[in-house]
N, C-alpha and C positions, 0 to 999 in steps of 0.2 A: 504493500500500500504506500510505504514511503517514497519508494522509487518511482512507484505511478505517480504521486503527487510534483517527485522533481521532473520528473518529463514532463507531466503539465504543464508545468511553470513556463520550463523552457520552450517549450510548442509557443506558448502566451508572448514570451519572449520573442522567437522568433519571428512569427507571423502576423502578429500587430505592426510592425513597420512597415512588414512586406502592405499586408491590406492597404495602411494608409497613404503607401507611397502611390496603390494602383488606384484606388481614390483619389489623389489628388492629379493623374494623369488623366481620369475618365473626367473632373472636372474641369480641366483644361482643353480635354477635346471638346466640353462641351463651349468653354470660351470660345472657342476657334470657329467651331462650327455655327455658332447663333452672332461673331460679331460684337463679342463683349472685350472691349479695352480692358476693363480690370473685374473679376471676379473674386471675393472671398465668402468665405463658408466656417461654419461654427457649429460642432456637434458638444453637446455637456448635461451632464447632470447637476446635481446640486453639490457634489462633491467632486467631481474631476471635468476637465476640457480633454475630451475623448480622442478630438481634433480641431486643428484652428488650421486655416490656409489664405493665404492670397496670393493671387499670379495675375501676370495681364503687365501691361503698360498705364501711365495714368494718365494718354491723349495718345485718340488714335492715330497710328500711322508717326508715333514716335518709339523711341527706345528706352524711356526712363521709368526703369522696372519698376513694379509695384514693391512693396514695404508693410509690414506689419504695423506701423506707424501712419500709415494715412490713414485720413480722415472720411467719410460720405457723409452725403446730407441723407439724415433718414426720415424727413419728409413725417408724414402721420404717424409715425412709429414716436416723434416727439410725443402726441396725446398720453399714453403710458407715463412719460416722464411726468407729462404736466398733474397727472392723476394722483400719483405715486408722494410729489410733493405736495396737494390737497391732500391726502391723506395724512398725512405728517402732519400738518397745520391741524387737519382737526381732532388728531391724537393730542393736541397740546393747548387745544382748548381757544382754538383763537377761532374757530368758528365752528358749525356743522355741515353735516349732505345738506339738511332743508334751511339754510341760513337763505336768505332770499337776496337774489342782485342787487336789489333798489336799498335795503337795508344797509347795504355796504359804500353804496354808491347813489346816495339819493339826490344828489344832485343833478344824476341823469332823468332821474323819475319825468319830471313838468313835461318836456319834450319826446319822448318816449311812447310809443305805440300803447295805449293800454291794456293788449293779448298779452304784455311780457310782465307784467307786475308781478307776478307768483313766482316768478322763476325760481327757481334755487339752483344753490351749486350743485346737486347733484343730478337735475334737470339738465343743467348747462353742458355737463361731463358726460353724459349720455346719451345725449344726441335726443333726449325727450324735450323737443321744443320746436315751436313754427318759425324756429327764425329760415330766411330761407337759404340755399342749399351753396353758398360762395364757395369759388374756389378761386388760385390767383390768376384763372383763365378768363374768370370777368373783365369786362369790358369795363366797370365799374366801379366804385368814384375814381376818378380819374388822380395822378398824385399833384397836381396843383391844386385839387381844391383842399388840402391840408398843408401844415406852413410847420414850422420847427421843427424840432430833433426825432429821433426816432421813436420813442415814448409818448412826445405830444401828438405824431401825426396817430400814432395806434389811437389813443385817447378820442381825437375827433375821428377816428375810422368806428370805433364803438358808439358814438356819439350818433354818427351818420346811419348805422346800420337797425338803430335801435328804434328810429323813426318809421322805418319804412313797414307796412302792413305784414300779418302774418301770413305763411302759405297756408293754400285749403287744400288739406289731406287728413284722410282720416287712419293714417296710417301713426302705430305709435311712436315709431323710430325715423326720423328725421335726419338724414345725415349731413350738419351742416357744422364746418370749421369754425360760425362765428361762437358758437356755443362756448368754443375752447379759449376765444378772443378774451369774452367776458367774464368767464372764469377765471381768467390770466389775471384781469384787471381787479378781481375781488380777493384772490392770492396776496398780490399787490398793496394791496389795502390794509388787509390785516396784517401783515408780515412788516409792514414799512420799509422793504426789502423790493427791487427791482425784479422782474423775471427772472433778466439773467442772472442777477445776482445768488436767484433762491437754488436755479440749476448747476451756478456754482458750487455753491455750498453743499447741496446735494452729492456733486463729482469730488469734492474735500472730504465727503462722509465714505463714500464710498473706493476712492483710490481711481479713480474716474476723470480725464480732462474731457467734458464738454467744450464742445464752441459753436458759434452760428453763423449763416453764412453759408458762402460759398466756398470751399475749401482751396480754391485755388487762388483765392485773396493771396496765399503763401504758394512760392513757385515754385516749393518740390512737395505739394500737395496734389489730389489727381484733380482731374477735368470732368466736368460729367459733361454727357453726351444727348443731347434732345434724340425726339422719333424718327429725325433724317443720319442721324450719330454725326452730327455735328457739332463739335464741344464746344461748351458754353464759354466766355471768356471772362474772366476774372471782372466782376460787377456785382451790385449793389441790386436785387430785387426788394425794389421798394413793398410789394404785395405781400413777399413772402414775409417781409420785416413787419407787416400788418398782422400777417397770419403767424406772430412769435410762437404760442405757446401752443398751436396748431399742429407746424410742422415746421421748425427752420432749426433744430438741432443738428450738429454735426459729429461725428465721434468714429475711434478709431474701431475695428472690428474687435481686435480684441478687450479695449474698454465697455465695448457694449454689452461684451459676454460676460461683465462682472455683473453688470448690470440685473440681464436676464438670471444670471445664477442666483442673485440674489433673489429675484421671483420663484425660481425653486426651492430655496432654500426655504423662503416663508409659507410656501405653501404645504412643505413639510414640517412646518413649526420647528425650523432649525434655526431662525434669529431672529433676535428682539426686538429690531429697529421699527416692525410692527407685529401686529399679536397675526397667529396664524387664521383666523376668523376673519380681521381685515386687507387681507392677502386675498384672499377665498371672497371676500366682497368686489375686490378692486376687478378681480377676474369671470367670478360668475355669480355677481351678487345683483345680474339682472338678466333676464332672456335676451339672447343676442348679442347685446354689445352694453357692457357694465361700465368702469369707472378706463378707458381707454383699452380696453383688449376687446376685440370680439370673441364668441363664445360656441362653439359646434363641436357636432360628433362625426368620427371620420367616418369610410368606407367600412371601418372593423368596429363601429359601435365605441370608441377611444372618445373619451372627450378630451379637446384641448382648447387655448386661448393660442388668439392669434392678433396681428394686425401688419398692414404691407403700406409703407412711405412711397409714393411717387411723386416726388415736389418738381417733376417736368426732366429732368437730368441724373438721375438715379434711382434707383428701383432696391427698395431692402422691403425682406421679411422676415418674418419670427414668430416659429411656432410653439407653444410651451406646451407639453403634455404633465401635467400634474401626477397621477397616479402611474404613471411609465419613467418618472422621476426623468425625462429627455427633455432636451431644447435642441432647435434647429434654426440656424441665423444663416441668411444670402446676401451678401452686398453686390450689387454691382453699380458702378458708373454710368451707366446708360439706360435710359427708358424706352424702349422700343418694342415692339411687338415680340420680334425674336427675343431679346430680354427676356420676357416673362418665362417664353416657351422655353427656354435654356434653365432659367432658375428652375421652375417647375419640373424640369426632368432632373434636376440636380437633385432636389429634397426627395422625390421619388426614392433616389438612389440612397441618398443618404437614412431614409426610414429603415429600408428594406435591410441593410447593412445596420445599423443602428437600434432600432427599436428596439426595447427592453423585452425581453420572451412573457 
Protein backbone atom coordinates (compact mmCIF):
# COMPACT_ATOMS: atom_id res chain seq x y z
CA UNK A 1 0.00 0.00 0.00
CA UNK A 2 2.99 2.32 0.68
CA UNK A 3 4.46 1.87 -2.57
CA UNK A 4 1.18 2.29 -4.29
CA UNK A 5 0.69 5.48 -2.59
CA UNK A 6 4.49 6.74 -3.60
CA UNK A 7 3.65 5.80 -7.30
CA UNK A 8 0.65 7.83 -6.98
CA UNK A 9 2.24 10.75 -5.93
CA UNK A 10 4.73 10.45 -8.56
CA UNK A 11 2.19 9.75 -11.48
CA UNK A 12 0.49 13.38 -9.66
CA UNK A 13 3.99 14.57 -10.07
CA UNK A 14 4.48 13.80 -13.38
CA UNK A 15 1.58 14.36 -15.38
CA UNK A 16 0.12 17.56 -13.91
CA UNK A 17 2.71 19.57 -15.93
CA UNK A 18 2.43 17.23 -18.68
CA UNK A 19 -1.71 18.09 -18.73
CA UNK A 20 -1.17 21.73 -18.15
CA UNK A 21 1.42 22.23 -20.54
CA UNK A 22 -1.00 20.44 -23.32
CA UNK A 23 -3.72 22.81 -21.92
CA UNK A 24 -2.15 25.79 -22.30
CA UNK A 25 -1.11 24.71 -26.04
CA UNK A 26 -4.86 23.75 -26.84
CA UNK A 27 -5.50 27.21 -25.54
CA UNK A 28 -3.30 28.83 -27.62
CA UNK A 29 -4.53 27.17 -30.64
CA UNK A 30 -7.56 28.35 -29.70
CA UNK A 31 -5.87 32.04 -29.77
CA UNK A 32 -4.72 31.52 -33.00
CA UNK A 33 -7.52 30.04 -34.46
CA UNK A 34 -10.47 32.63 -33.31
CA UNK A 35 -7.86 35.83 -33.69
CA UNK A 36 -7.31 36.79 -30.19
CA UNK A 37 -4.15 39.08 -29.54
CA UNK A 38 -3.91 38.03 -25.87
CA UNK A 39 -5.67 35.28 -24.04
CA UNK A 40 -5.44 34.22 -20.24
CA UNK A 41 -7.37 31.60 -18.25
CA UNK A 42 -7.61 30.83 -14.55
CA UNK A 43 -8.75 27.54 -13.01
CA UNK A 44 -8.99 27.46 -8.76
CA UNK A 45 -10.41 26.49 -6.00
CA UNK A 46 -10.74 28.19 -2.72
CA UNK A 47 -7.43 26.73 -1.67
CA UNK A 48 -5.18 26.40 -4.74
CA UNK A 49 -4.75 28.08 -8.44
CA UNK A 50 -4.82 24.68 -10.28
CA UNK A 51 -3.71 26.88 -13.35
CA UNK A 52 -3.03 30.48 -14.25
CA UNK A 53 -1.95 31.29 -18.13
CA UNK A 54 -1.53 34.05 -20.40
CA UNK A 55 -0.19 34.04 -24.01
CA UNK A 56 -0.89 36.24 -27.17
CA UNK A 57 0.62 39.76 -27.94
CA UNK A 58 -0.87 42.93 -26.21
CA UNK A 59 -1.73 44.69 -30.03
CA UNK A 60 -2.32 42.81 -32.99
CA UNK A 61 0.14 42.34 -35.44
CA UNK A 62 3.00 43.32 -32.94
CA UNK A 63 5.47 41.34 -30.95
CA UNK A 64 5.21 42.53 -27.37
CA UNK A 65 4.53 39.38 -25.42
CA UNK A 66 1.87 39.13 -23.12
CA UNK A 67 2.95 39.00 -19.16
CA UNK A 68 1.34 37.99 -16.20
CA UNK A 69 1.34 41.51 -15.06
CA UNK A 70 -1.02 43.02 -17.54
CA UNK A 71 -3.84 44.49 -16.88
CA UNK A 72 -8.00 44.02 -18.82
CA UNK A 73 -10.73 46.07 -18.55
CA UNK A 74 -13.20 43.76 -17.14
CA UNK A 75 -16.16 45.60 -18.01
CA UNK A 76 -19.48 44.28 -15.97
CA UNK A 77 -17.46 41.87 -14.12
CA UNK A 78 -16.74 45.46 -12.05
CA UNK A 79 -20.68 45.02 -10.74
CA UNK A 80 -19.30 42.07 -8.33
CA UNK A 81 -16.73 44.60 -7.02
CA UNK A 82 -19.01 47.39 -6.63
CA UNK A 83 -21.41 44.76 -4.62
CA UNK A 84 -18.91 43.04 -2.63
CA UNK A 85 -17.89 46.70 -1.26
CA UNK A 86 -21.81 47.53 -0.52
CA UNK A 87 -21.76 44.62 1.35
CA UNK A 88 -18.83 45.67 3.51
CA UNK A 89 -20.53 49.14 4.18
CA UNK A 90 -23.48 47.42 5.25
CA UNK A 91 -21.73 44.82 7.59
CA UNK A 92 -20.42 48.13 9.30
CA UNK A 93 -23.41 49.73 9.63
CA UNK A 94 -23.21 52.61 7.43
CA UNK A 95 -26.25 51.74 5.64
CA UNK A 96 -28.64 48.64 4.57
CA UNK A 97 -30.09 46.58 1.07
CA UNK A 98 -33.40 48.61 1.62
CA UNK A 99 -31.64 52.04 2.64
CA UNK A 100 -33.43 54.18 -0.06
CA UNK A 101 -31.52 56.51 -2.85
CA UNK A 102 -33.32 59.66 -2.05
CA UNK A 103 -32.55 59.03 1.71
CA UNK A 104 -28.81 59.38 0.91
CA UNK A 105 -29.09 61.66 -1.74
CA UNK A 106 -32.11 63.91 -1.35
CA UNK A 107 -31.11 66.46 -2.91
CA UNK A 108 -31.70 64.73 -6.05
CA UNK A 109 -35.21 63.85 -4.94
CA UNK A 110 -37.21 67.61 -6.31
CA UNK A 111 -36.14 66.88 -9.81
CA UNK A 112 -36.26 63.21 -10.10
CA UNK A 113 -38.93 61.11 -11.89
CA UNK A 114 -41.30 60.14 -9.15
CA UNK A 115 -41.36 55.98 -10.24
CA UNK A 116 -37.73 56.18 -8.50
CA UNK A 117 -38.48 57.28 -4.96
CA UNK A 118 -38.55 53.75 -3.26
CA UNK A 119 -35.47 52.65 -4.78
CA UNK A 120 -33.19 51.20 -2.49
CA UNK A 121 -29.68 49.85 -2.64
CA UNK A 122 -30.55 46.76 -3.20
CA UNK A 123 -33.10 47.57 -6.00
CA UNK A 124 -30.20 49.58 -7.60
CA UNK A 125 -27.75 46.21 -7.34
CA UNK A 126 -30.03 44.01 -8.82
CA UNK A 127 -31.17 45.30 -11.65
CA UNK A 128 -34.81 45.54 -9.87
CA UNK A 129 -35.73 48.86 -11.34
CA UNK A 130 -37.20 51.00 -14.52
CA UNK A 131 -34.49 52.93 -14.99
CA UNK A 132 -33.97 52.20 -18.49
CA UNK A 133 -31.46 49.95 -20.20
CA UNK A 134 -27.88 52.49 -20.85
CA UNK A 135 -25.02 51.30 -22.10
CA UNK A 136 -21.84 53.44 -23.29
CA UNK A 137 -23.27 52.78 -26.88
CA UNK A 138 -25.87 55.46 -26.26
CA UNK A 139 -26.13 58.01 -28.37
CA UNK A 140 -26.81 60.00 -25.17
CA UNK A 141 -26.35 62.89 -23.09
CA UNK A 142 -23.88 63.98 -25.05
CA UNK A 143 -20.25 64.97 -22.88
CA UNK A 144 -20.67 68.63 -23.37
CA UNK A 145 -23.64 68.93 -21.67
CA UNK A 146 -21.73 68.20 -18.35
CA UNK A 147 -18.62 70.56 -17.28
CA UNK A 148 -15.98 69.59 -14.57
CA UNK A 149 -13.87 66.66 -13.40
CA UNK A 150 -14.78 63.24 -13.46
CA UNK A 151 -16.81 62.86 -10.29
CA UNK A 152 -18.85 66.16 -11.10
CA UNK A 153 -19.75 65.06 -14.64
CA UNK A 154 -20.90 61.34 -13.07
CA UNK A 155 -22.87 63.40 -10.52
CA UNK A 156 -24.96 65.57 -13.40
CA UNK A 157 -24.97 62.03 -15.47
CA UNK A 158 -27.01 60.70 -12.40
CA UNK A 159 -28.70 63.82 -12.19
CA UNK A 160 -29.69 63.63 -16.00
CA UNK A 161 -30.75 60.11 -15.93
CA UNK A 162 -32.98 60.32 -12.90
CA UNK A 163 -35.24 62.64 -14.71
CA UNK A 164 -36.20 60.98 -17.51
CA UNK A 165 -39.49 58.44 -17.27
CA UNK A 166 -39.53 54.90 -16.40
CA UNK A 167 -39.41 51.80 -18.90
CA UNK A 168 -42.88 49.91 -19.36
CA UNK A 169 -42.04 46.34 -18.72
CA UNK A 170 -43.42 44.10 -16.72
CA UNK A 171 -40.70 42.14 -16.52
CA UNK A 172 -38.93 41.86 -12.83
CA UNK A 173 -35.32 42.08 -13.85
CA UNK A 174 -34.35 45.09 -15.80
CA UNK A 175 -30.88 45.11 -16.99
CA UNK A 176 -29.63 48.43 -16.66
CA UNK A 177 -25.88 49.95 -15.77
CA UNK A 178 -27.58 53.01 -14.32
CA UNK A 179 -28.77 51.04 -11.23
CA UNK A 180 -24.89 50.43 -10.42
CA UNK A 181 -24.27 54.43 -11.31
CA UNK A 182 -26.56 55.25 -8.31
CA UNK A 183 -25.47 52.88 -6.16
CA UNK A 184 -21.82 54.19 -6.72
CA UNK A 185 -23.11 57.53 -5.62
CA UNK A 186 -25.00 56.33 -2.31
CA UNK A 187 -21.59 54.13 -1.43
CA UNK A 188 -20.10 57.52 -1.86
CA UNK A 189 -22.07 59.14 0.51
CA UNK A 190 -21.93 57.03 3.24
CA UNK A 191 -18.36 56.18 3.12
CA UNK A 192 -17.17 59.84 2.53
CA UNK A 193 -14.61 57.86 0.41
CA UNK A 194 -14.52 58.29 -3.55
CA UNK A 195 -15.25 55.09 -5.73
CA UNK A 196 -12.13 54.68 -6.58
CA UNK A 197 -10.85 55.38 -3.56
CA UNK A 198 -13.30 52.46 -1.79
CA UNK A 199 -11.90 49.99 -4.74
CA UNK A 200 -8.66 50.84 -3.51
CA UNK A 201 -8.99 50.03 -0.28
CA UNK A 202 -10.69 47.10 -1.04
CA UNK A 203 -7.35 45.89 -3.41
CA UNK A 204 -5.19 47.13 0.10
CA UNK A 205 -7.50 44.52 1.84
CA UNK A 206 -7.16 42.12 -0.24
CA UNK A 207 -3.40 42.13 -1.84
CA UNK A 208 -5.09 43.33 -5.02
CA UNK A 209 -3.93 46.46 -7.46
CA UNK A 210 -7.01 47.73 -9.13
CA UNK A 211 -7.06 50.59 -11.74
CA UNK A 212 -9.57 52.02 -14.23
CA UNK A 213 -9.35 52.95 -17.55
CA UNK A 214 -7.97 51.92 -20.29
CA UNK A 215 -4.85 49.86 -19.71
CA UNK A 216 -2.89 51.14 -22.38
CA UNK A 217 -2.90 54.78 -20.66
CA UNK A 218 0.64 52.62 -19.66
CA UNK A 219 2.66 51.59 -22.98
CA UNK A 220 3.77 48.11 -21.89
CA UNK A 221 0.20 47.60 -20.97
CA UNK A 222 -2.03 45.49 -23.61
CA UNK A 223 -4.48 47.09 -26.20
CA UNK A 224 -7.92 46.00 -26.41
CA UNK A 225 -9.29 45.35 -29.75
CA UNK A 226 -13.05 46.49 -30.98
CA UNK A 227 -15.51 43.97 -33.33
CA UNK A 228 -13.33 44.99 -36.43
CA UNK A 229 -9.82 43.98 -33.94
CA UNK A 230 -8.94 47.08 -34.30
CA UNK A 231 -7.07 48.29 -31.05
CA UNK A 232 -8.30 51.00 -29.38
CA UNK A 233 -5.78 53.78 -28.72
CA UNK A 234 -4.74 54.98 -25.41
CA UNK A 235 -7.91 57.49 -24.44
CA UNK A 236 -10.15 58.80 -22.15
CA UNK A 237 -13.89 57.03 -22.41
CA UNK A 238 -15.80 59.62 -21.14
CA UNK A 239 -19.03 57.00 -20.93
CA UNK A 240 -17.32 54.56 -19.53
CA UNK A 241 -15.94 57.17 -16.73
CA UNK A 242 -19.81 57.76 -16.36
CA UNK A 243 -20.43 54.15 -16.17
CA UNK A 244 -17.43 53.90 -12.99
CA UNK A 245 -18.84 51.51 -10.74
CA UNK A 246 -20.71 49.62 -13.77
CA UNK A 247 -17.83 48.48 -15.55
CA UNK A 248 -14.57 50.55 -15.89
CA UNK A 249 -12.30 48.37 -13.41
CA UNK A 250 -9.05 47.19 -14.63
CA UNK A 251 -6.98 44.29 -13.15
CA UNK A 252 -4.37 41.88 -13.62
CA UNK A 253 -5.57 38.02 -14.21
CA UNK A 254 -3.84 36.87 -11.74
CA UNK A 255 -5.14 39.62 -9.04
CA UNK A 256 -8.59 38.91 -10.04
CA UNK A 257 -8.04 35.29 -9.07
CA UNK A 258 -7.49 36.50 -5.50
CA UNK A 259 -10.38 38.04 -5.85
CA UNK A 260 -12.74 35.31 -7.00
CA UNK A 261 -10.97 32.88 -4.59
CA UNK A 262 -11.86 34.95 -2.12
CA UNK A 263 -15.63 34.34 -3.35
CA UNK A 264 -15.00 30.60 -2.79
CA UNK A 265 -13.40 30.99 0.02
CA UNK A 266 -16.61 32.69 1.74
CA UNK A 267 -18.97 30.63 0.22
CA UNK A 268 -17.27 27.90 2.10
CA UNK A 269 -17.22 29.81 5.26
CA UNK A 270 -13.55 29.92 5.10
CA UNK A 271 -13.05 33.83 5.91
CA UNK A 272 -14.29 36.46 7.96
CA UNK A 273 -14.15 39.52 5.85
CA UNK A 274 -17.96 38.53 5.59
CA UNK A 275 -20.06 35.94 7.23
CA UNK A 276 -20.79 32.86 4.87
CA UNK A 277 -24.78 33.76 4.68
CA UNK A 278 -23.61 37.13 3.04
CA UNK A 279 -21.40 35.54 0.48
CA UNK A 280 -24.41 33.06 -0.28
CA UNK A 281 -26.79 36.57 -0.50
CA UNK A 282 -24.24 38.42 -2.63
CA UNK A 283 -24.56 35.34 -5.05
CA UNK A 284 -27.86 33.65 -4.84
CA UNK A 285 -29.66 35.79 -2.57
CA UNK A 286 -32.10 36.58 -5.57
CA UNK A 287 -33.43 34.44 -8.76
CA UNK A 288 -31.28 35.27 -11.42
CA UNK A 289 -29.03 37.88 -10.82
CA UNK A 290 -28.47 38.82 -6.91
CA UNK A 291 -26.12 41.48 -5.58
CA UNK A 292 -23.63 41.47 -9.17
CA UNK A 293 -23.30 37.67 -10.04
CA UNK A 294 -25.91 36.08 -12.04
CA UNK A 295 -27.22 32.86 -10.89
CA UNK A 296 -28.14 29.37 -13.08
CA UNK A 297 -27.94 25.80 -13.37
CA UNK A 298 -25.62 24.18 -15.81
CA UNK A 299 -26.26 21.31 -18.58
CA UNK A 300 -25.51 18.77 -15.32
CA UNK A 301 -28.02 20.38 -12.87
CA UNK A 302 -24.59 22.27 -11.03
CA UNK A 303 -25.58 25.56 -9.98
CA UNK A 304 -23.00 28.31 -10.37
CA UNK A 305 -22.73 32.37 -10.31
CA UNK A 306 -21.55 33.93 -13.08
CA UNK A 307 -21.03 37.40 -14.96
CA UNK A 308 -19.13 38.27 -18.59
CA UNK A 309 -17.53 42.30 -18.94
CA UNK A 310 -17.73 43.59 -22.50
CA UNK A 311 -16.83 47.31 -22.07
CA UNK A 312 -16.46 47.22 -26.36
CA UNK A 313 -12.45 46.18 -26.37
CA UNK A 314 -12.35 43.12 -24.02
CA UNK A 315 -14.31 40.34 -23.33
CA UNK A 316 -13.75 38.51 -19.44
CA UNK A 317 -15.69 35.82 -17.79
CA UNK A 318 -16.04 34.17 -14.55
CA UNK A 319 -17.66 31.37 -13.49
CA UNK A 320 -17.80 30.21 -9.60
CA UNK A 321 -19.25 26.81 -8.81
CA UNK A 322 -19.81 26.97 -5.00
CA UNK A 323 -20.57 23.37 -4.16
CA UNK A 324 -17.65 21.90 -6.95
CA UNK A 325 -15.42 24.29 -4.66
CA UNK A 326 -14.05 25.58 -8.91
CA UNK A 327 -13.71 28.94 -10.50
CA UNK A 328 -13.03 29.50 -14.08
CA UNK A 329 -11.79 33.18 -15.22
CA UNK A 330 -11.19 34.07 -19.56
CA UNK A 331 -9.57 37.25 -20.30
CA UNK A 332 -9.15 38.39 -23.55
CA UNK A 333 -8.27 41.77 -25.21
CA UNK A 334 -10.61 41.65 -27.81
CA UNK A 335 -14.53 41.62 -28.36
CA UNK A 336 -15.50 40.00 -31.27
CA UNK A 337 -17.79 37.47 -32.30
CA UNK A 338 -14.90 34.81 -32.60
CA UNK A 339 -13.81 36.16 -29.08
CA UNK A 340 -16.73 34.72 -27.57
CA UNK A 341 -16.74 31.54 -29.62
CA UNK A 342 -12.82 30.83 -28.70
CA UNK A 343 -13.56 31.71 -24.92
CA UNK A 344 -16.54 29.46 -24.99
CA UNK A 345 -14.79 26.53 -26.26
CA UNK A 346 -11.98 27.27 -23.86
CA UNK A 347 -14.04 26.87 -20.56
CA UNK A 348 -15.69 23.87 -22.20
CA UNK A 349 -12.38 22.50 -22.05
CA UNK A 350 -11.38 23.63 -19.00
CA UNK A 351 -14.80 22.16 -17.10
CA UNK A 352 -14.23 18.88 -18.70
CA UNK A 353 -10.60 18.68 -17.59
CA UNK A 354 -11.25 20.56 -14.22
CA UNK A 355 -14.59 19.96 -12.64
CA UNK A 356 -14.58 18.42 -9.23
CA UNK A 357 -15.83 14.50 -9.63
Amino acid sequence: MKQLTIISILCILFFAPVQAQKLQAFADSIRLAYHIPELGYAVLSSDSVYDLQVMGVHKIKTHEAASLKDKFRIGSNTKAITGFIAAQLVEQGKLSWNTKFFDICPELRLNSDTAYYNLTLLNLLSFRTKLFPYTYTYDKPTQDQFTGNEDEQRYQFIQWFLQHPPVQTDDTINFSNLGYVAAGLMLEKVSGKSYKQLVRDLGSQLGVEFGFGQPNADPDQPWGHDDKLKPEPPQDNYKLNWLLAAGNVTVSLPDYTKFVQLQLKGLQGKTNILTQKEFEFLHYGLDKFAVGWFNDTDEHGLVYSHNTGNPGTFLTSVYVYKDENRAYILFANAQTDETEEGLNMLYDELKRRYQAP
